[in-house]
VOGU-3710 file (C-alpha; in Angstrom, 3 decimals, decimal comma):
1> xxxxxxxxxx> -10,474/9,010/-11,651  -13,585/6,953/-10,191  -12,193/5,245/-6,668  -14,314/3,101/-4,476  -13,446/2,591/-0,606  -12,604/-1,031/0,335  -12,208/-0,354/4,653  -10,090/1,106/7,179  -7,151/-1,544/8,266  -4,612/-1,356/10,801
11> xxxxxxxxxx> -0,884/-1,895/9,540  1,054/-2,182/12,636  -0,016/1,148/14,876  -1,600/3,041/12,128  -4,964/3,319/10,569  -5,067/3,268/6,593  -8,011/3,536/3,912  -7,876/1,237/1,348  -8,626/2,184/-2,087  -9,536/0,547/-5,396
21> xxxxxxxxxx> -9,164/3,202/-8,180  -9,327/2,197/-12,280  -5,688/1,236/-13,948  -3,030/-1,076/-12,406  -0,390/-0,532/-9,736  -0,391/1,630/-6,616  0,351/3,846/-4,339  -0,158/5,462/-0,742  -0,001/9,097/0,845  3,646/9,131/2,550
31> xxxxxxxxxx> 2,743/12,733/3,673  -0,461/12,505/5,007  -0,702/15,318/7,895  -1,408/14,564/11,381  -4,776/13,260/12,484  -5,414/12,529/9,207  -5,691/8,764/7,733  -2,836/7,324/5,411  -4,501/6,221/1,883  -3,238/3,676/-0,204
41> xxxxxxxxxx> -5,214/2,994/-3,376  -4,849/-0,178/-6,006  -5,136/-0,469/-9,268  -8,055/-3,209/-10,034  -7,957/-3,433/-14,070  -5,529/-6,035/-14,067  -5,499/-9,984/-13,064  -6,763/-10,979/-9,743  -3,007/-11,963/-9,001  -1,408/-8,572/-9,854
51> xxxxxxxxxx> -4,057/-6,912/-7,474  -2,623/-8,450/-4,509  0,841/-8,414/-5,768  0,103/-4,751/-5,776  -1,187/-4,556/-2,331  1,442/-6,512/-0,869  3,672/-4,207/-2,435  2,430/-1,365/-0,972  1,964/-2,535/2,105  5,733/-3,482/2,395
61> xxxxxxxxxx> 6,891/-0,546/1,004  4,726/1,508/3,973  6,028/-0,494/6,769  9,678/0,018/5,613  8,936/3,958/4,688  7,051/4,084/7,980  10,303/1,960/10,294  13,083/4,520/8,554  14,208/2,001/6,206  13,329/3,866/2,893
71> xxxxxxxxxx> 15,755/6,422/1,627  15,367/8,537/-1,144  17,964/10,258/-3,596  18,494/14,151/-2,846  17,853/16,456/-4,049  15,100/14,674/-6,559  13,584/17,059/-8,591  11,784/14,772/-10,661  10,092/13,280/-7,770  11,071/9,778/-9,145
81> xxxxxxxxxx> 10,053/6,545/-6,753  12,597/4,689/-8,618  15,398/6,038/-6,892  14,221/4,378/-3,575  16,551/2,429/-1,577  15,470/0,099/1,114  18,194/-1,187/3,749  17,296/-3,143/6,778  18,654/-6,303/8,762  16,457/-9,847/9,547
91> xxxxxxxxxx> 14,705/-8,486/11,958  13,505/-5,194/10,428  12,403/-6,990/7,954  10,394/-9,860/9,746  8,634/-6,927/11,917  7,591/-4,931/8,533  6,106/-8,575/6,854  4,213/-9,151/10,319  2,794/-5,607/9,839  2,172/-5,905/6,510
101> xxxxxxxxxx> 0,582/-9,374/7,078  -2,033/-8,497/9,342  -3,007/-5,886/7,200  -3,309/-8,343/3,943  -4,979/-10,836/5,608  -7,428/-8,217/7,209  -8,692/-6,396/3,841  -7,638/-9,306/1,158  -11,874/-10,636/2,255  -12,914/-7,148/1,460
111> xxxxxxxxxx> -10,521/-6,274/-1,916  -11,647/-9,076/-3,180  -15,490/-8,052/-3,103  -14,630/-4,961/-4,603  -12,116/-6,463/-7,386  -15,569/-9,033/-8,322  -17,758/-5,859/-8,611  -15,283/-3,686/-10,449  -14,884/-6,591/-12,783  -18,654/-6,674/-13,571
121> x> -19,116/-3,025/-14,261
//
């Protein structure tokens, strides 16, 4: 599937690519190896709304994965995200939605460039 790079952000500490890719919702690389930068790609086919609903999405759901607040069923052989479980206290929470944030408020310029050209294609 056709994927067009938006930028490099920071969320919190760490360096991601950001991603707009055909189809609607998202995702990110939660095992990217070392020295290597974390992708998280977007789904632009929808409205301009669901786009950043997606992206804020993702971004939360990094910063918790990323602060040990995401747990996962085990084993899970069908590799389903639905099983997730978040679990944090006040101020876990208001450190991951400063993280996450920054990073919206950085790329949001940027995504939305890339939503408008998608859109005309």
């Amino acid at each position: 599937m056709k994927t067009k790079r938006v930028g490099y952000y920071e969320i919190g500490p760490t360096q991601v690519e950001l991603v707009v890719k055909g189809g609607n919702g998202g995702g990110f690389d939660a095992g990217a190896k070392p020295g290597c930068v974390t992708q998280i790609w977007i789904g632009v086919d929808g409205e301009w709304n669901e786009v950043v609903s997606v992206l804020l999405h993702e971004a939360l759901e990094f910063c918790f994965m990323h602060a040990g607040l995401r747990y996962c069923p085990a084993p899970d052989y069908s590799d389903d995200n639905g099983g997730y479980l978040f679990s944090m206290d006040h101020t876990q929470f208001s450190e991951a939605t400063a993280r996450a944030g920054g990073f919206v408020a950085a790329a949001i310029p940027d995504l939305c460039l890339q939503f408008k050209k998608w859109k005309k294609r």
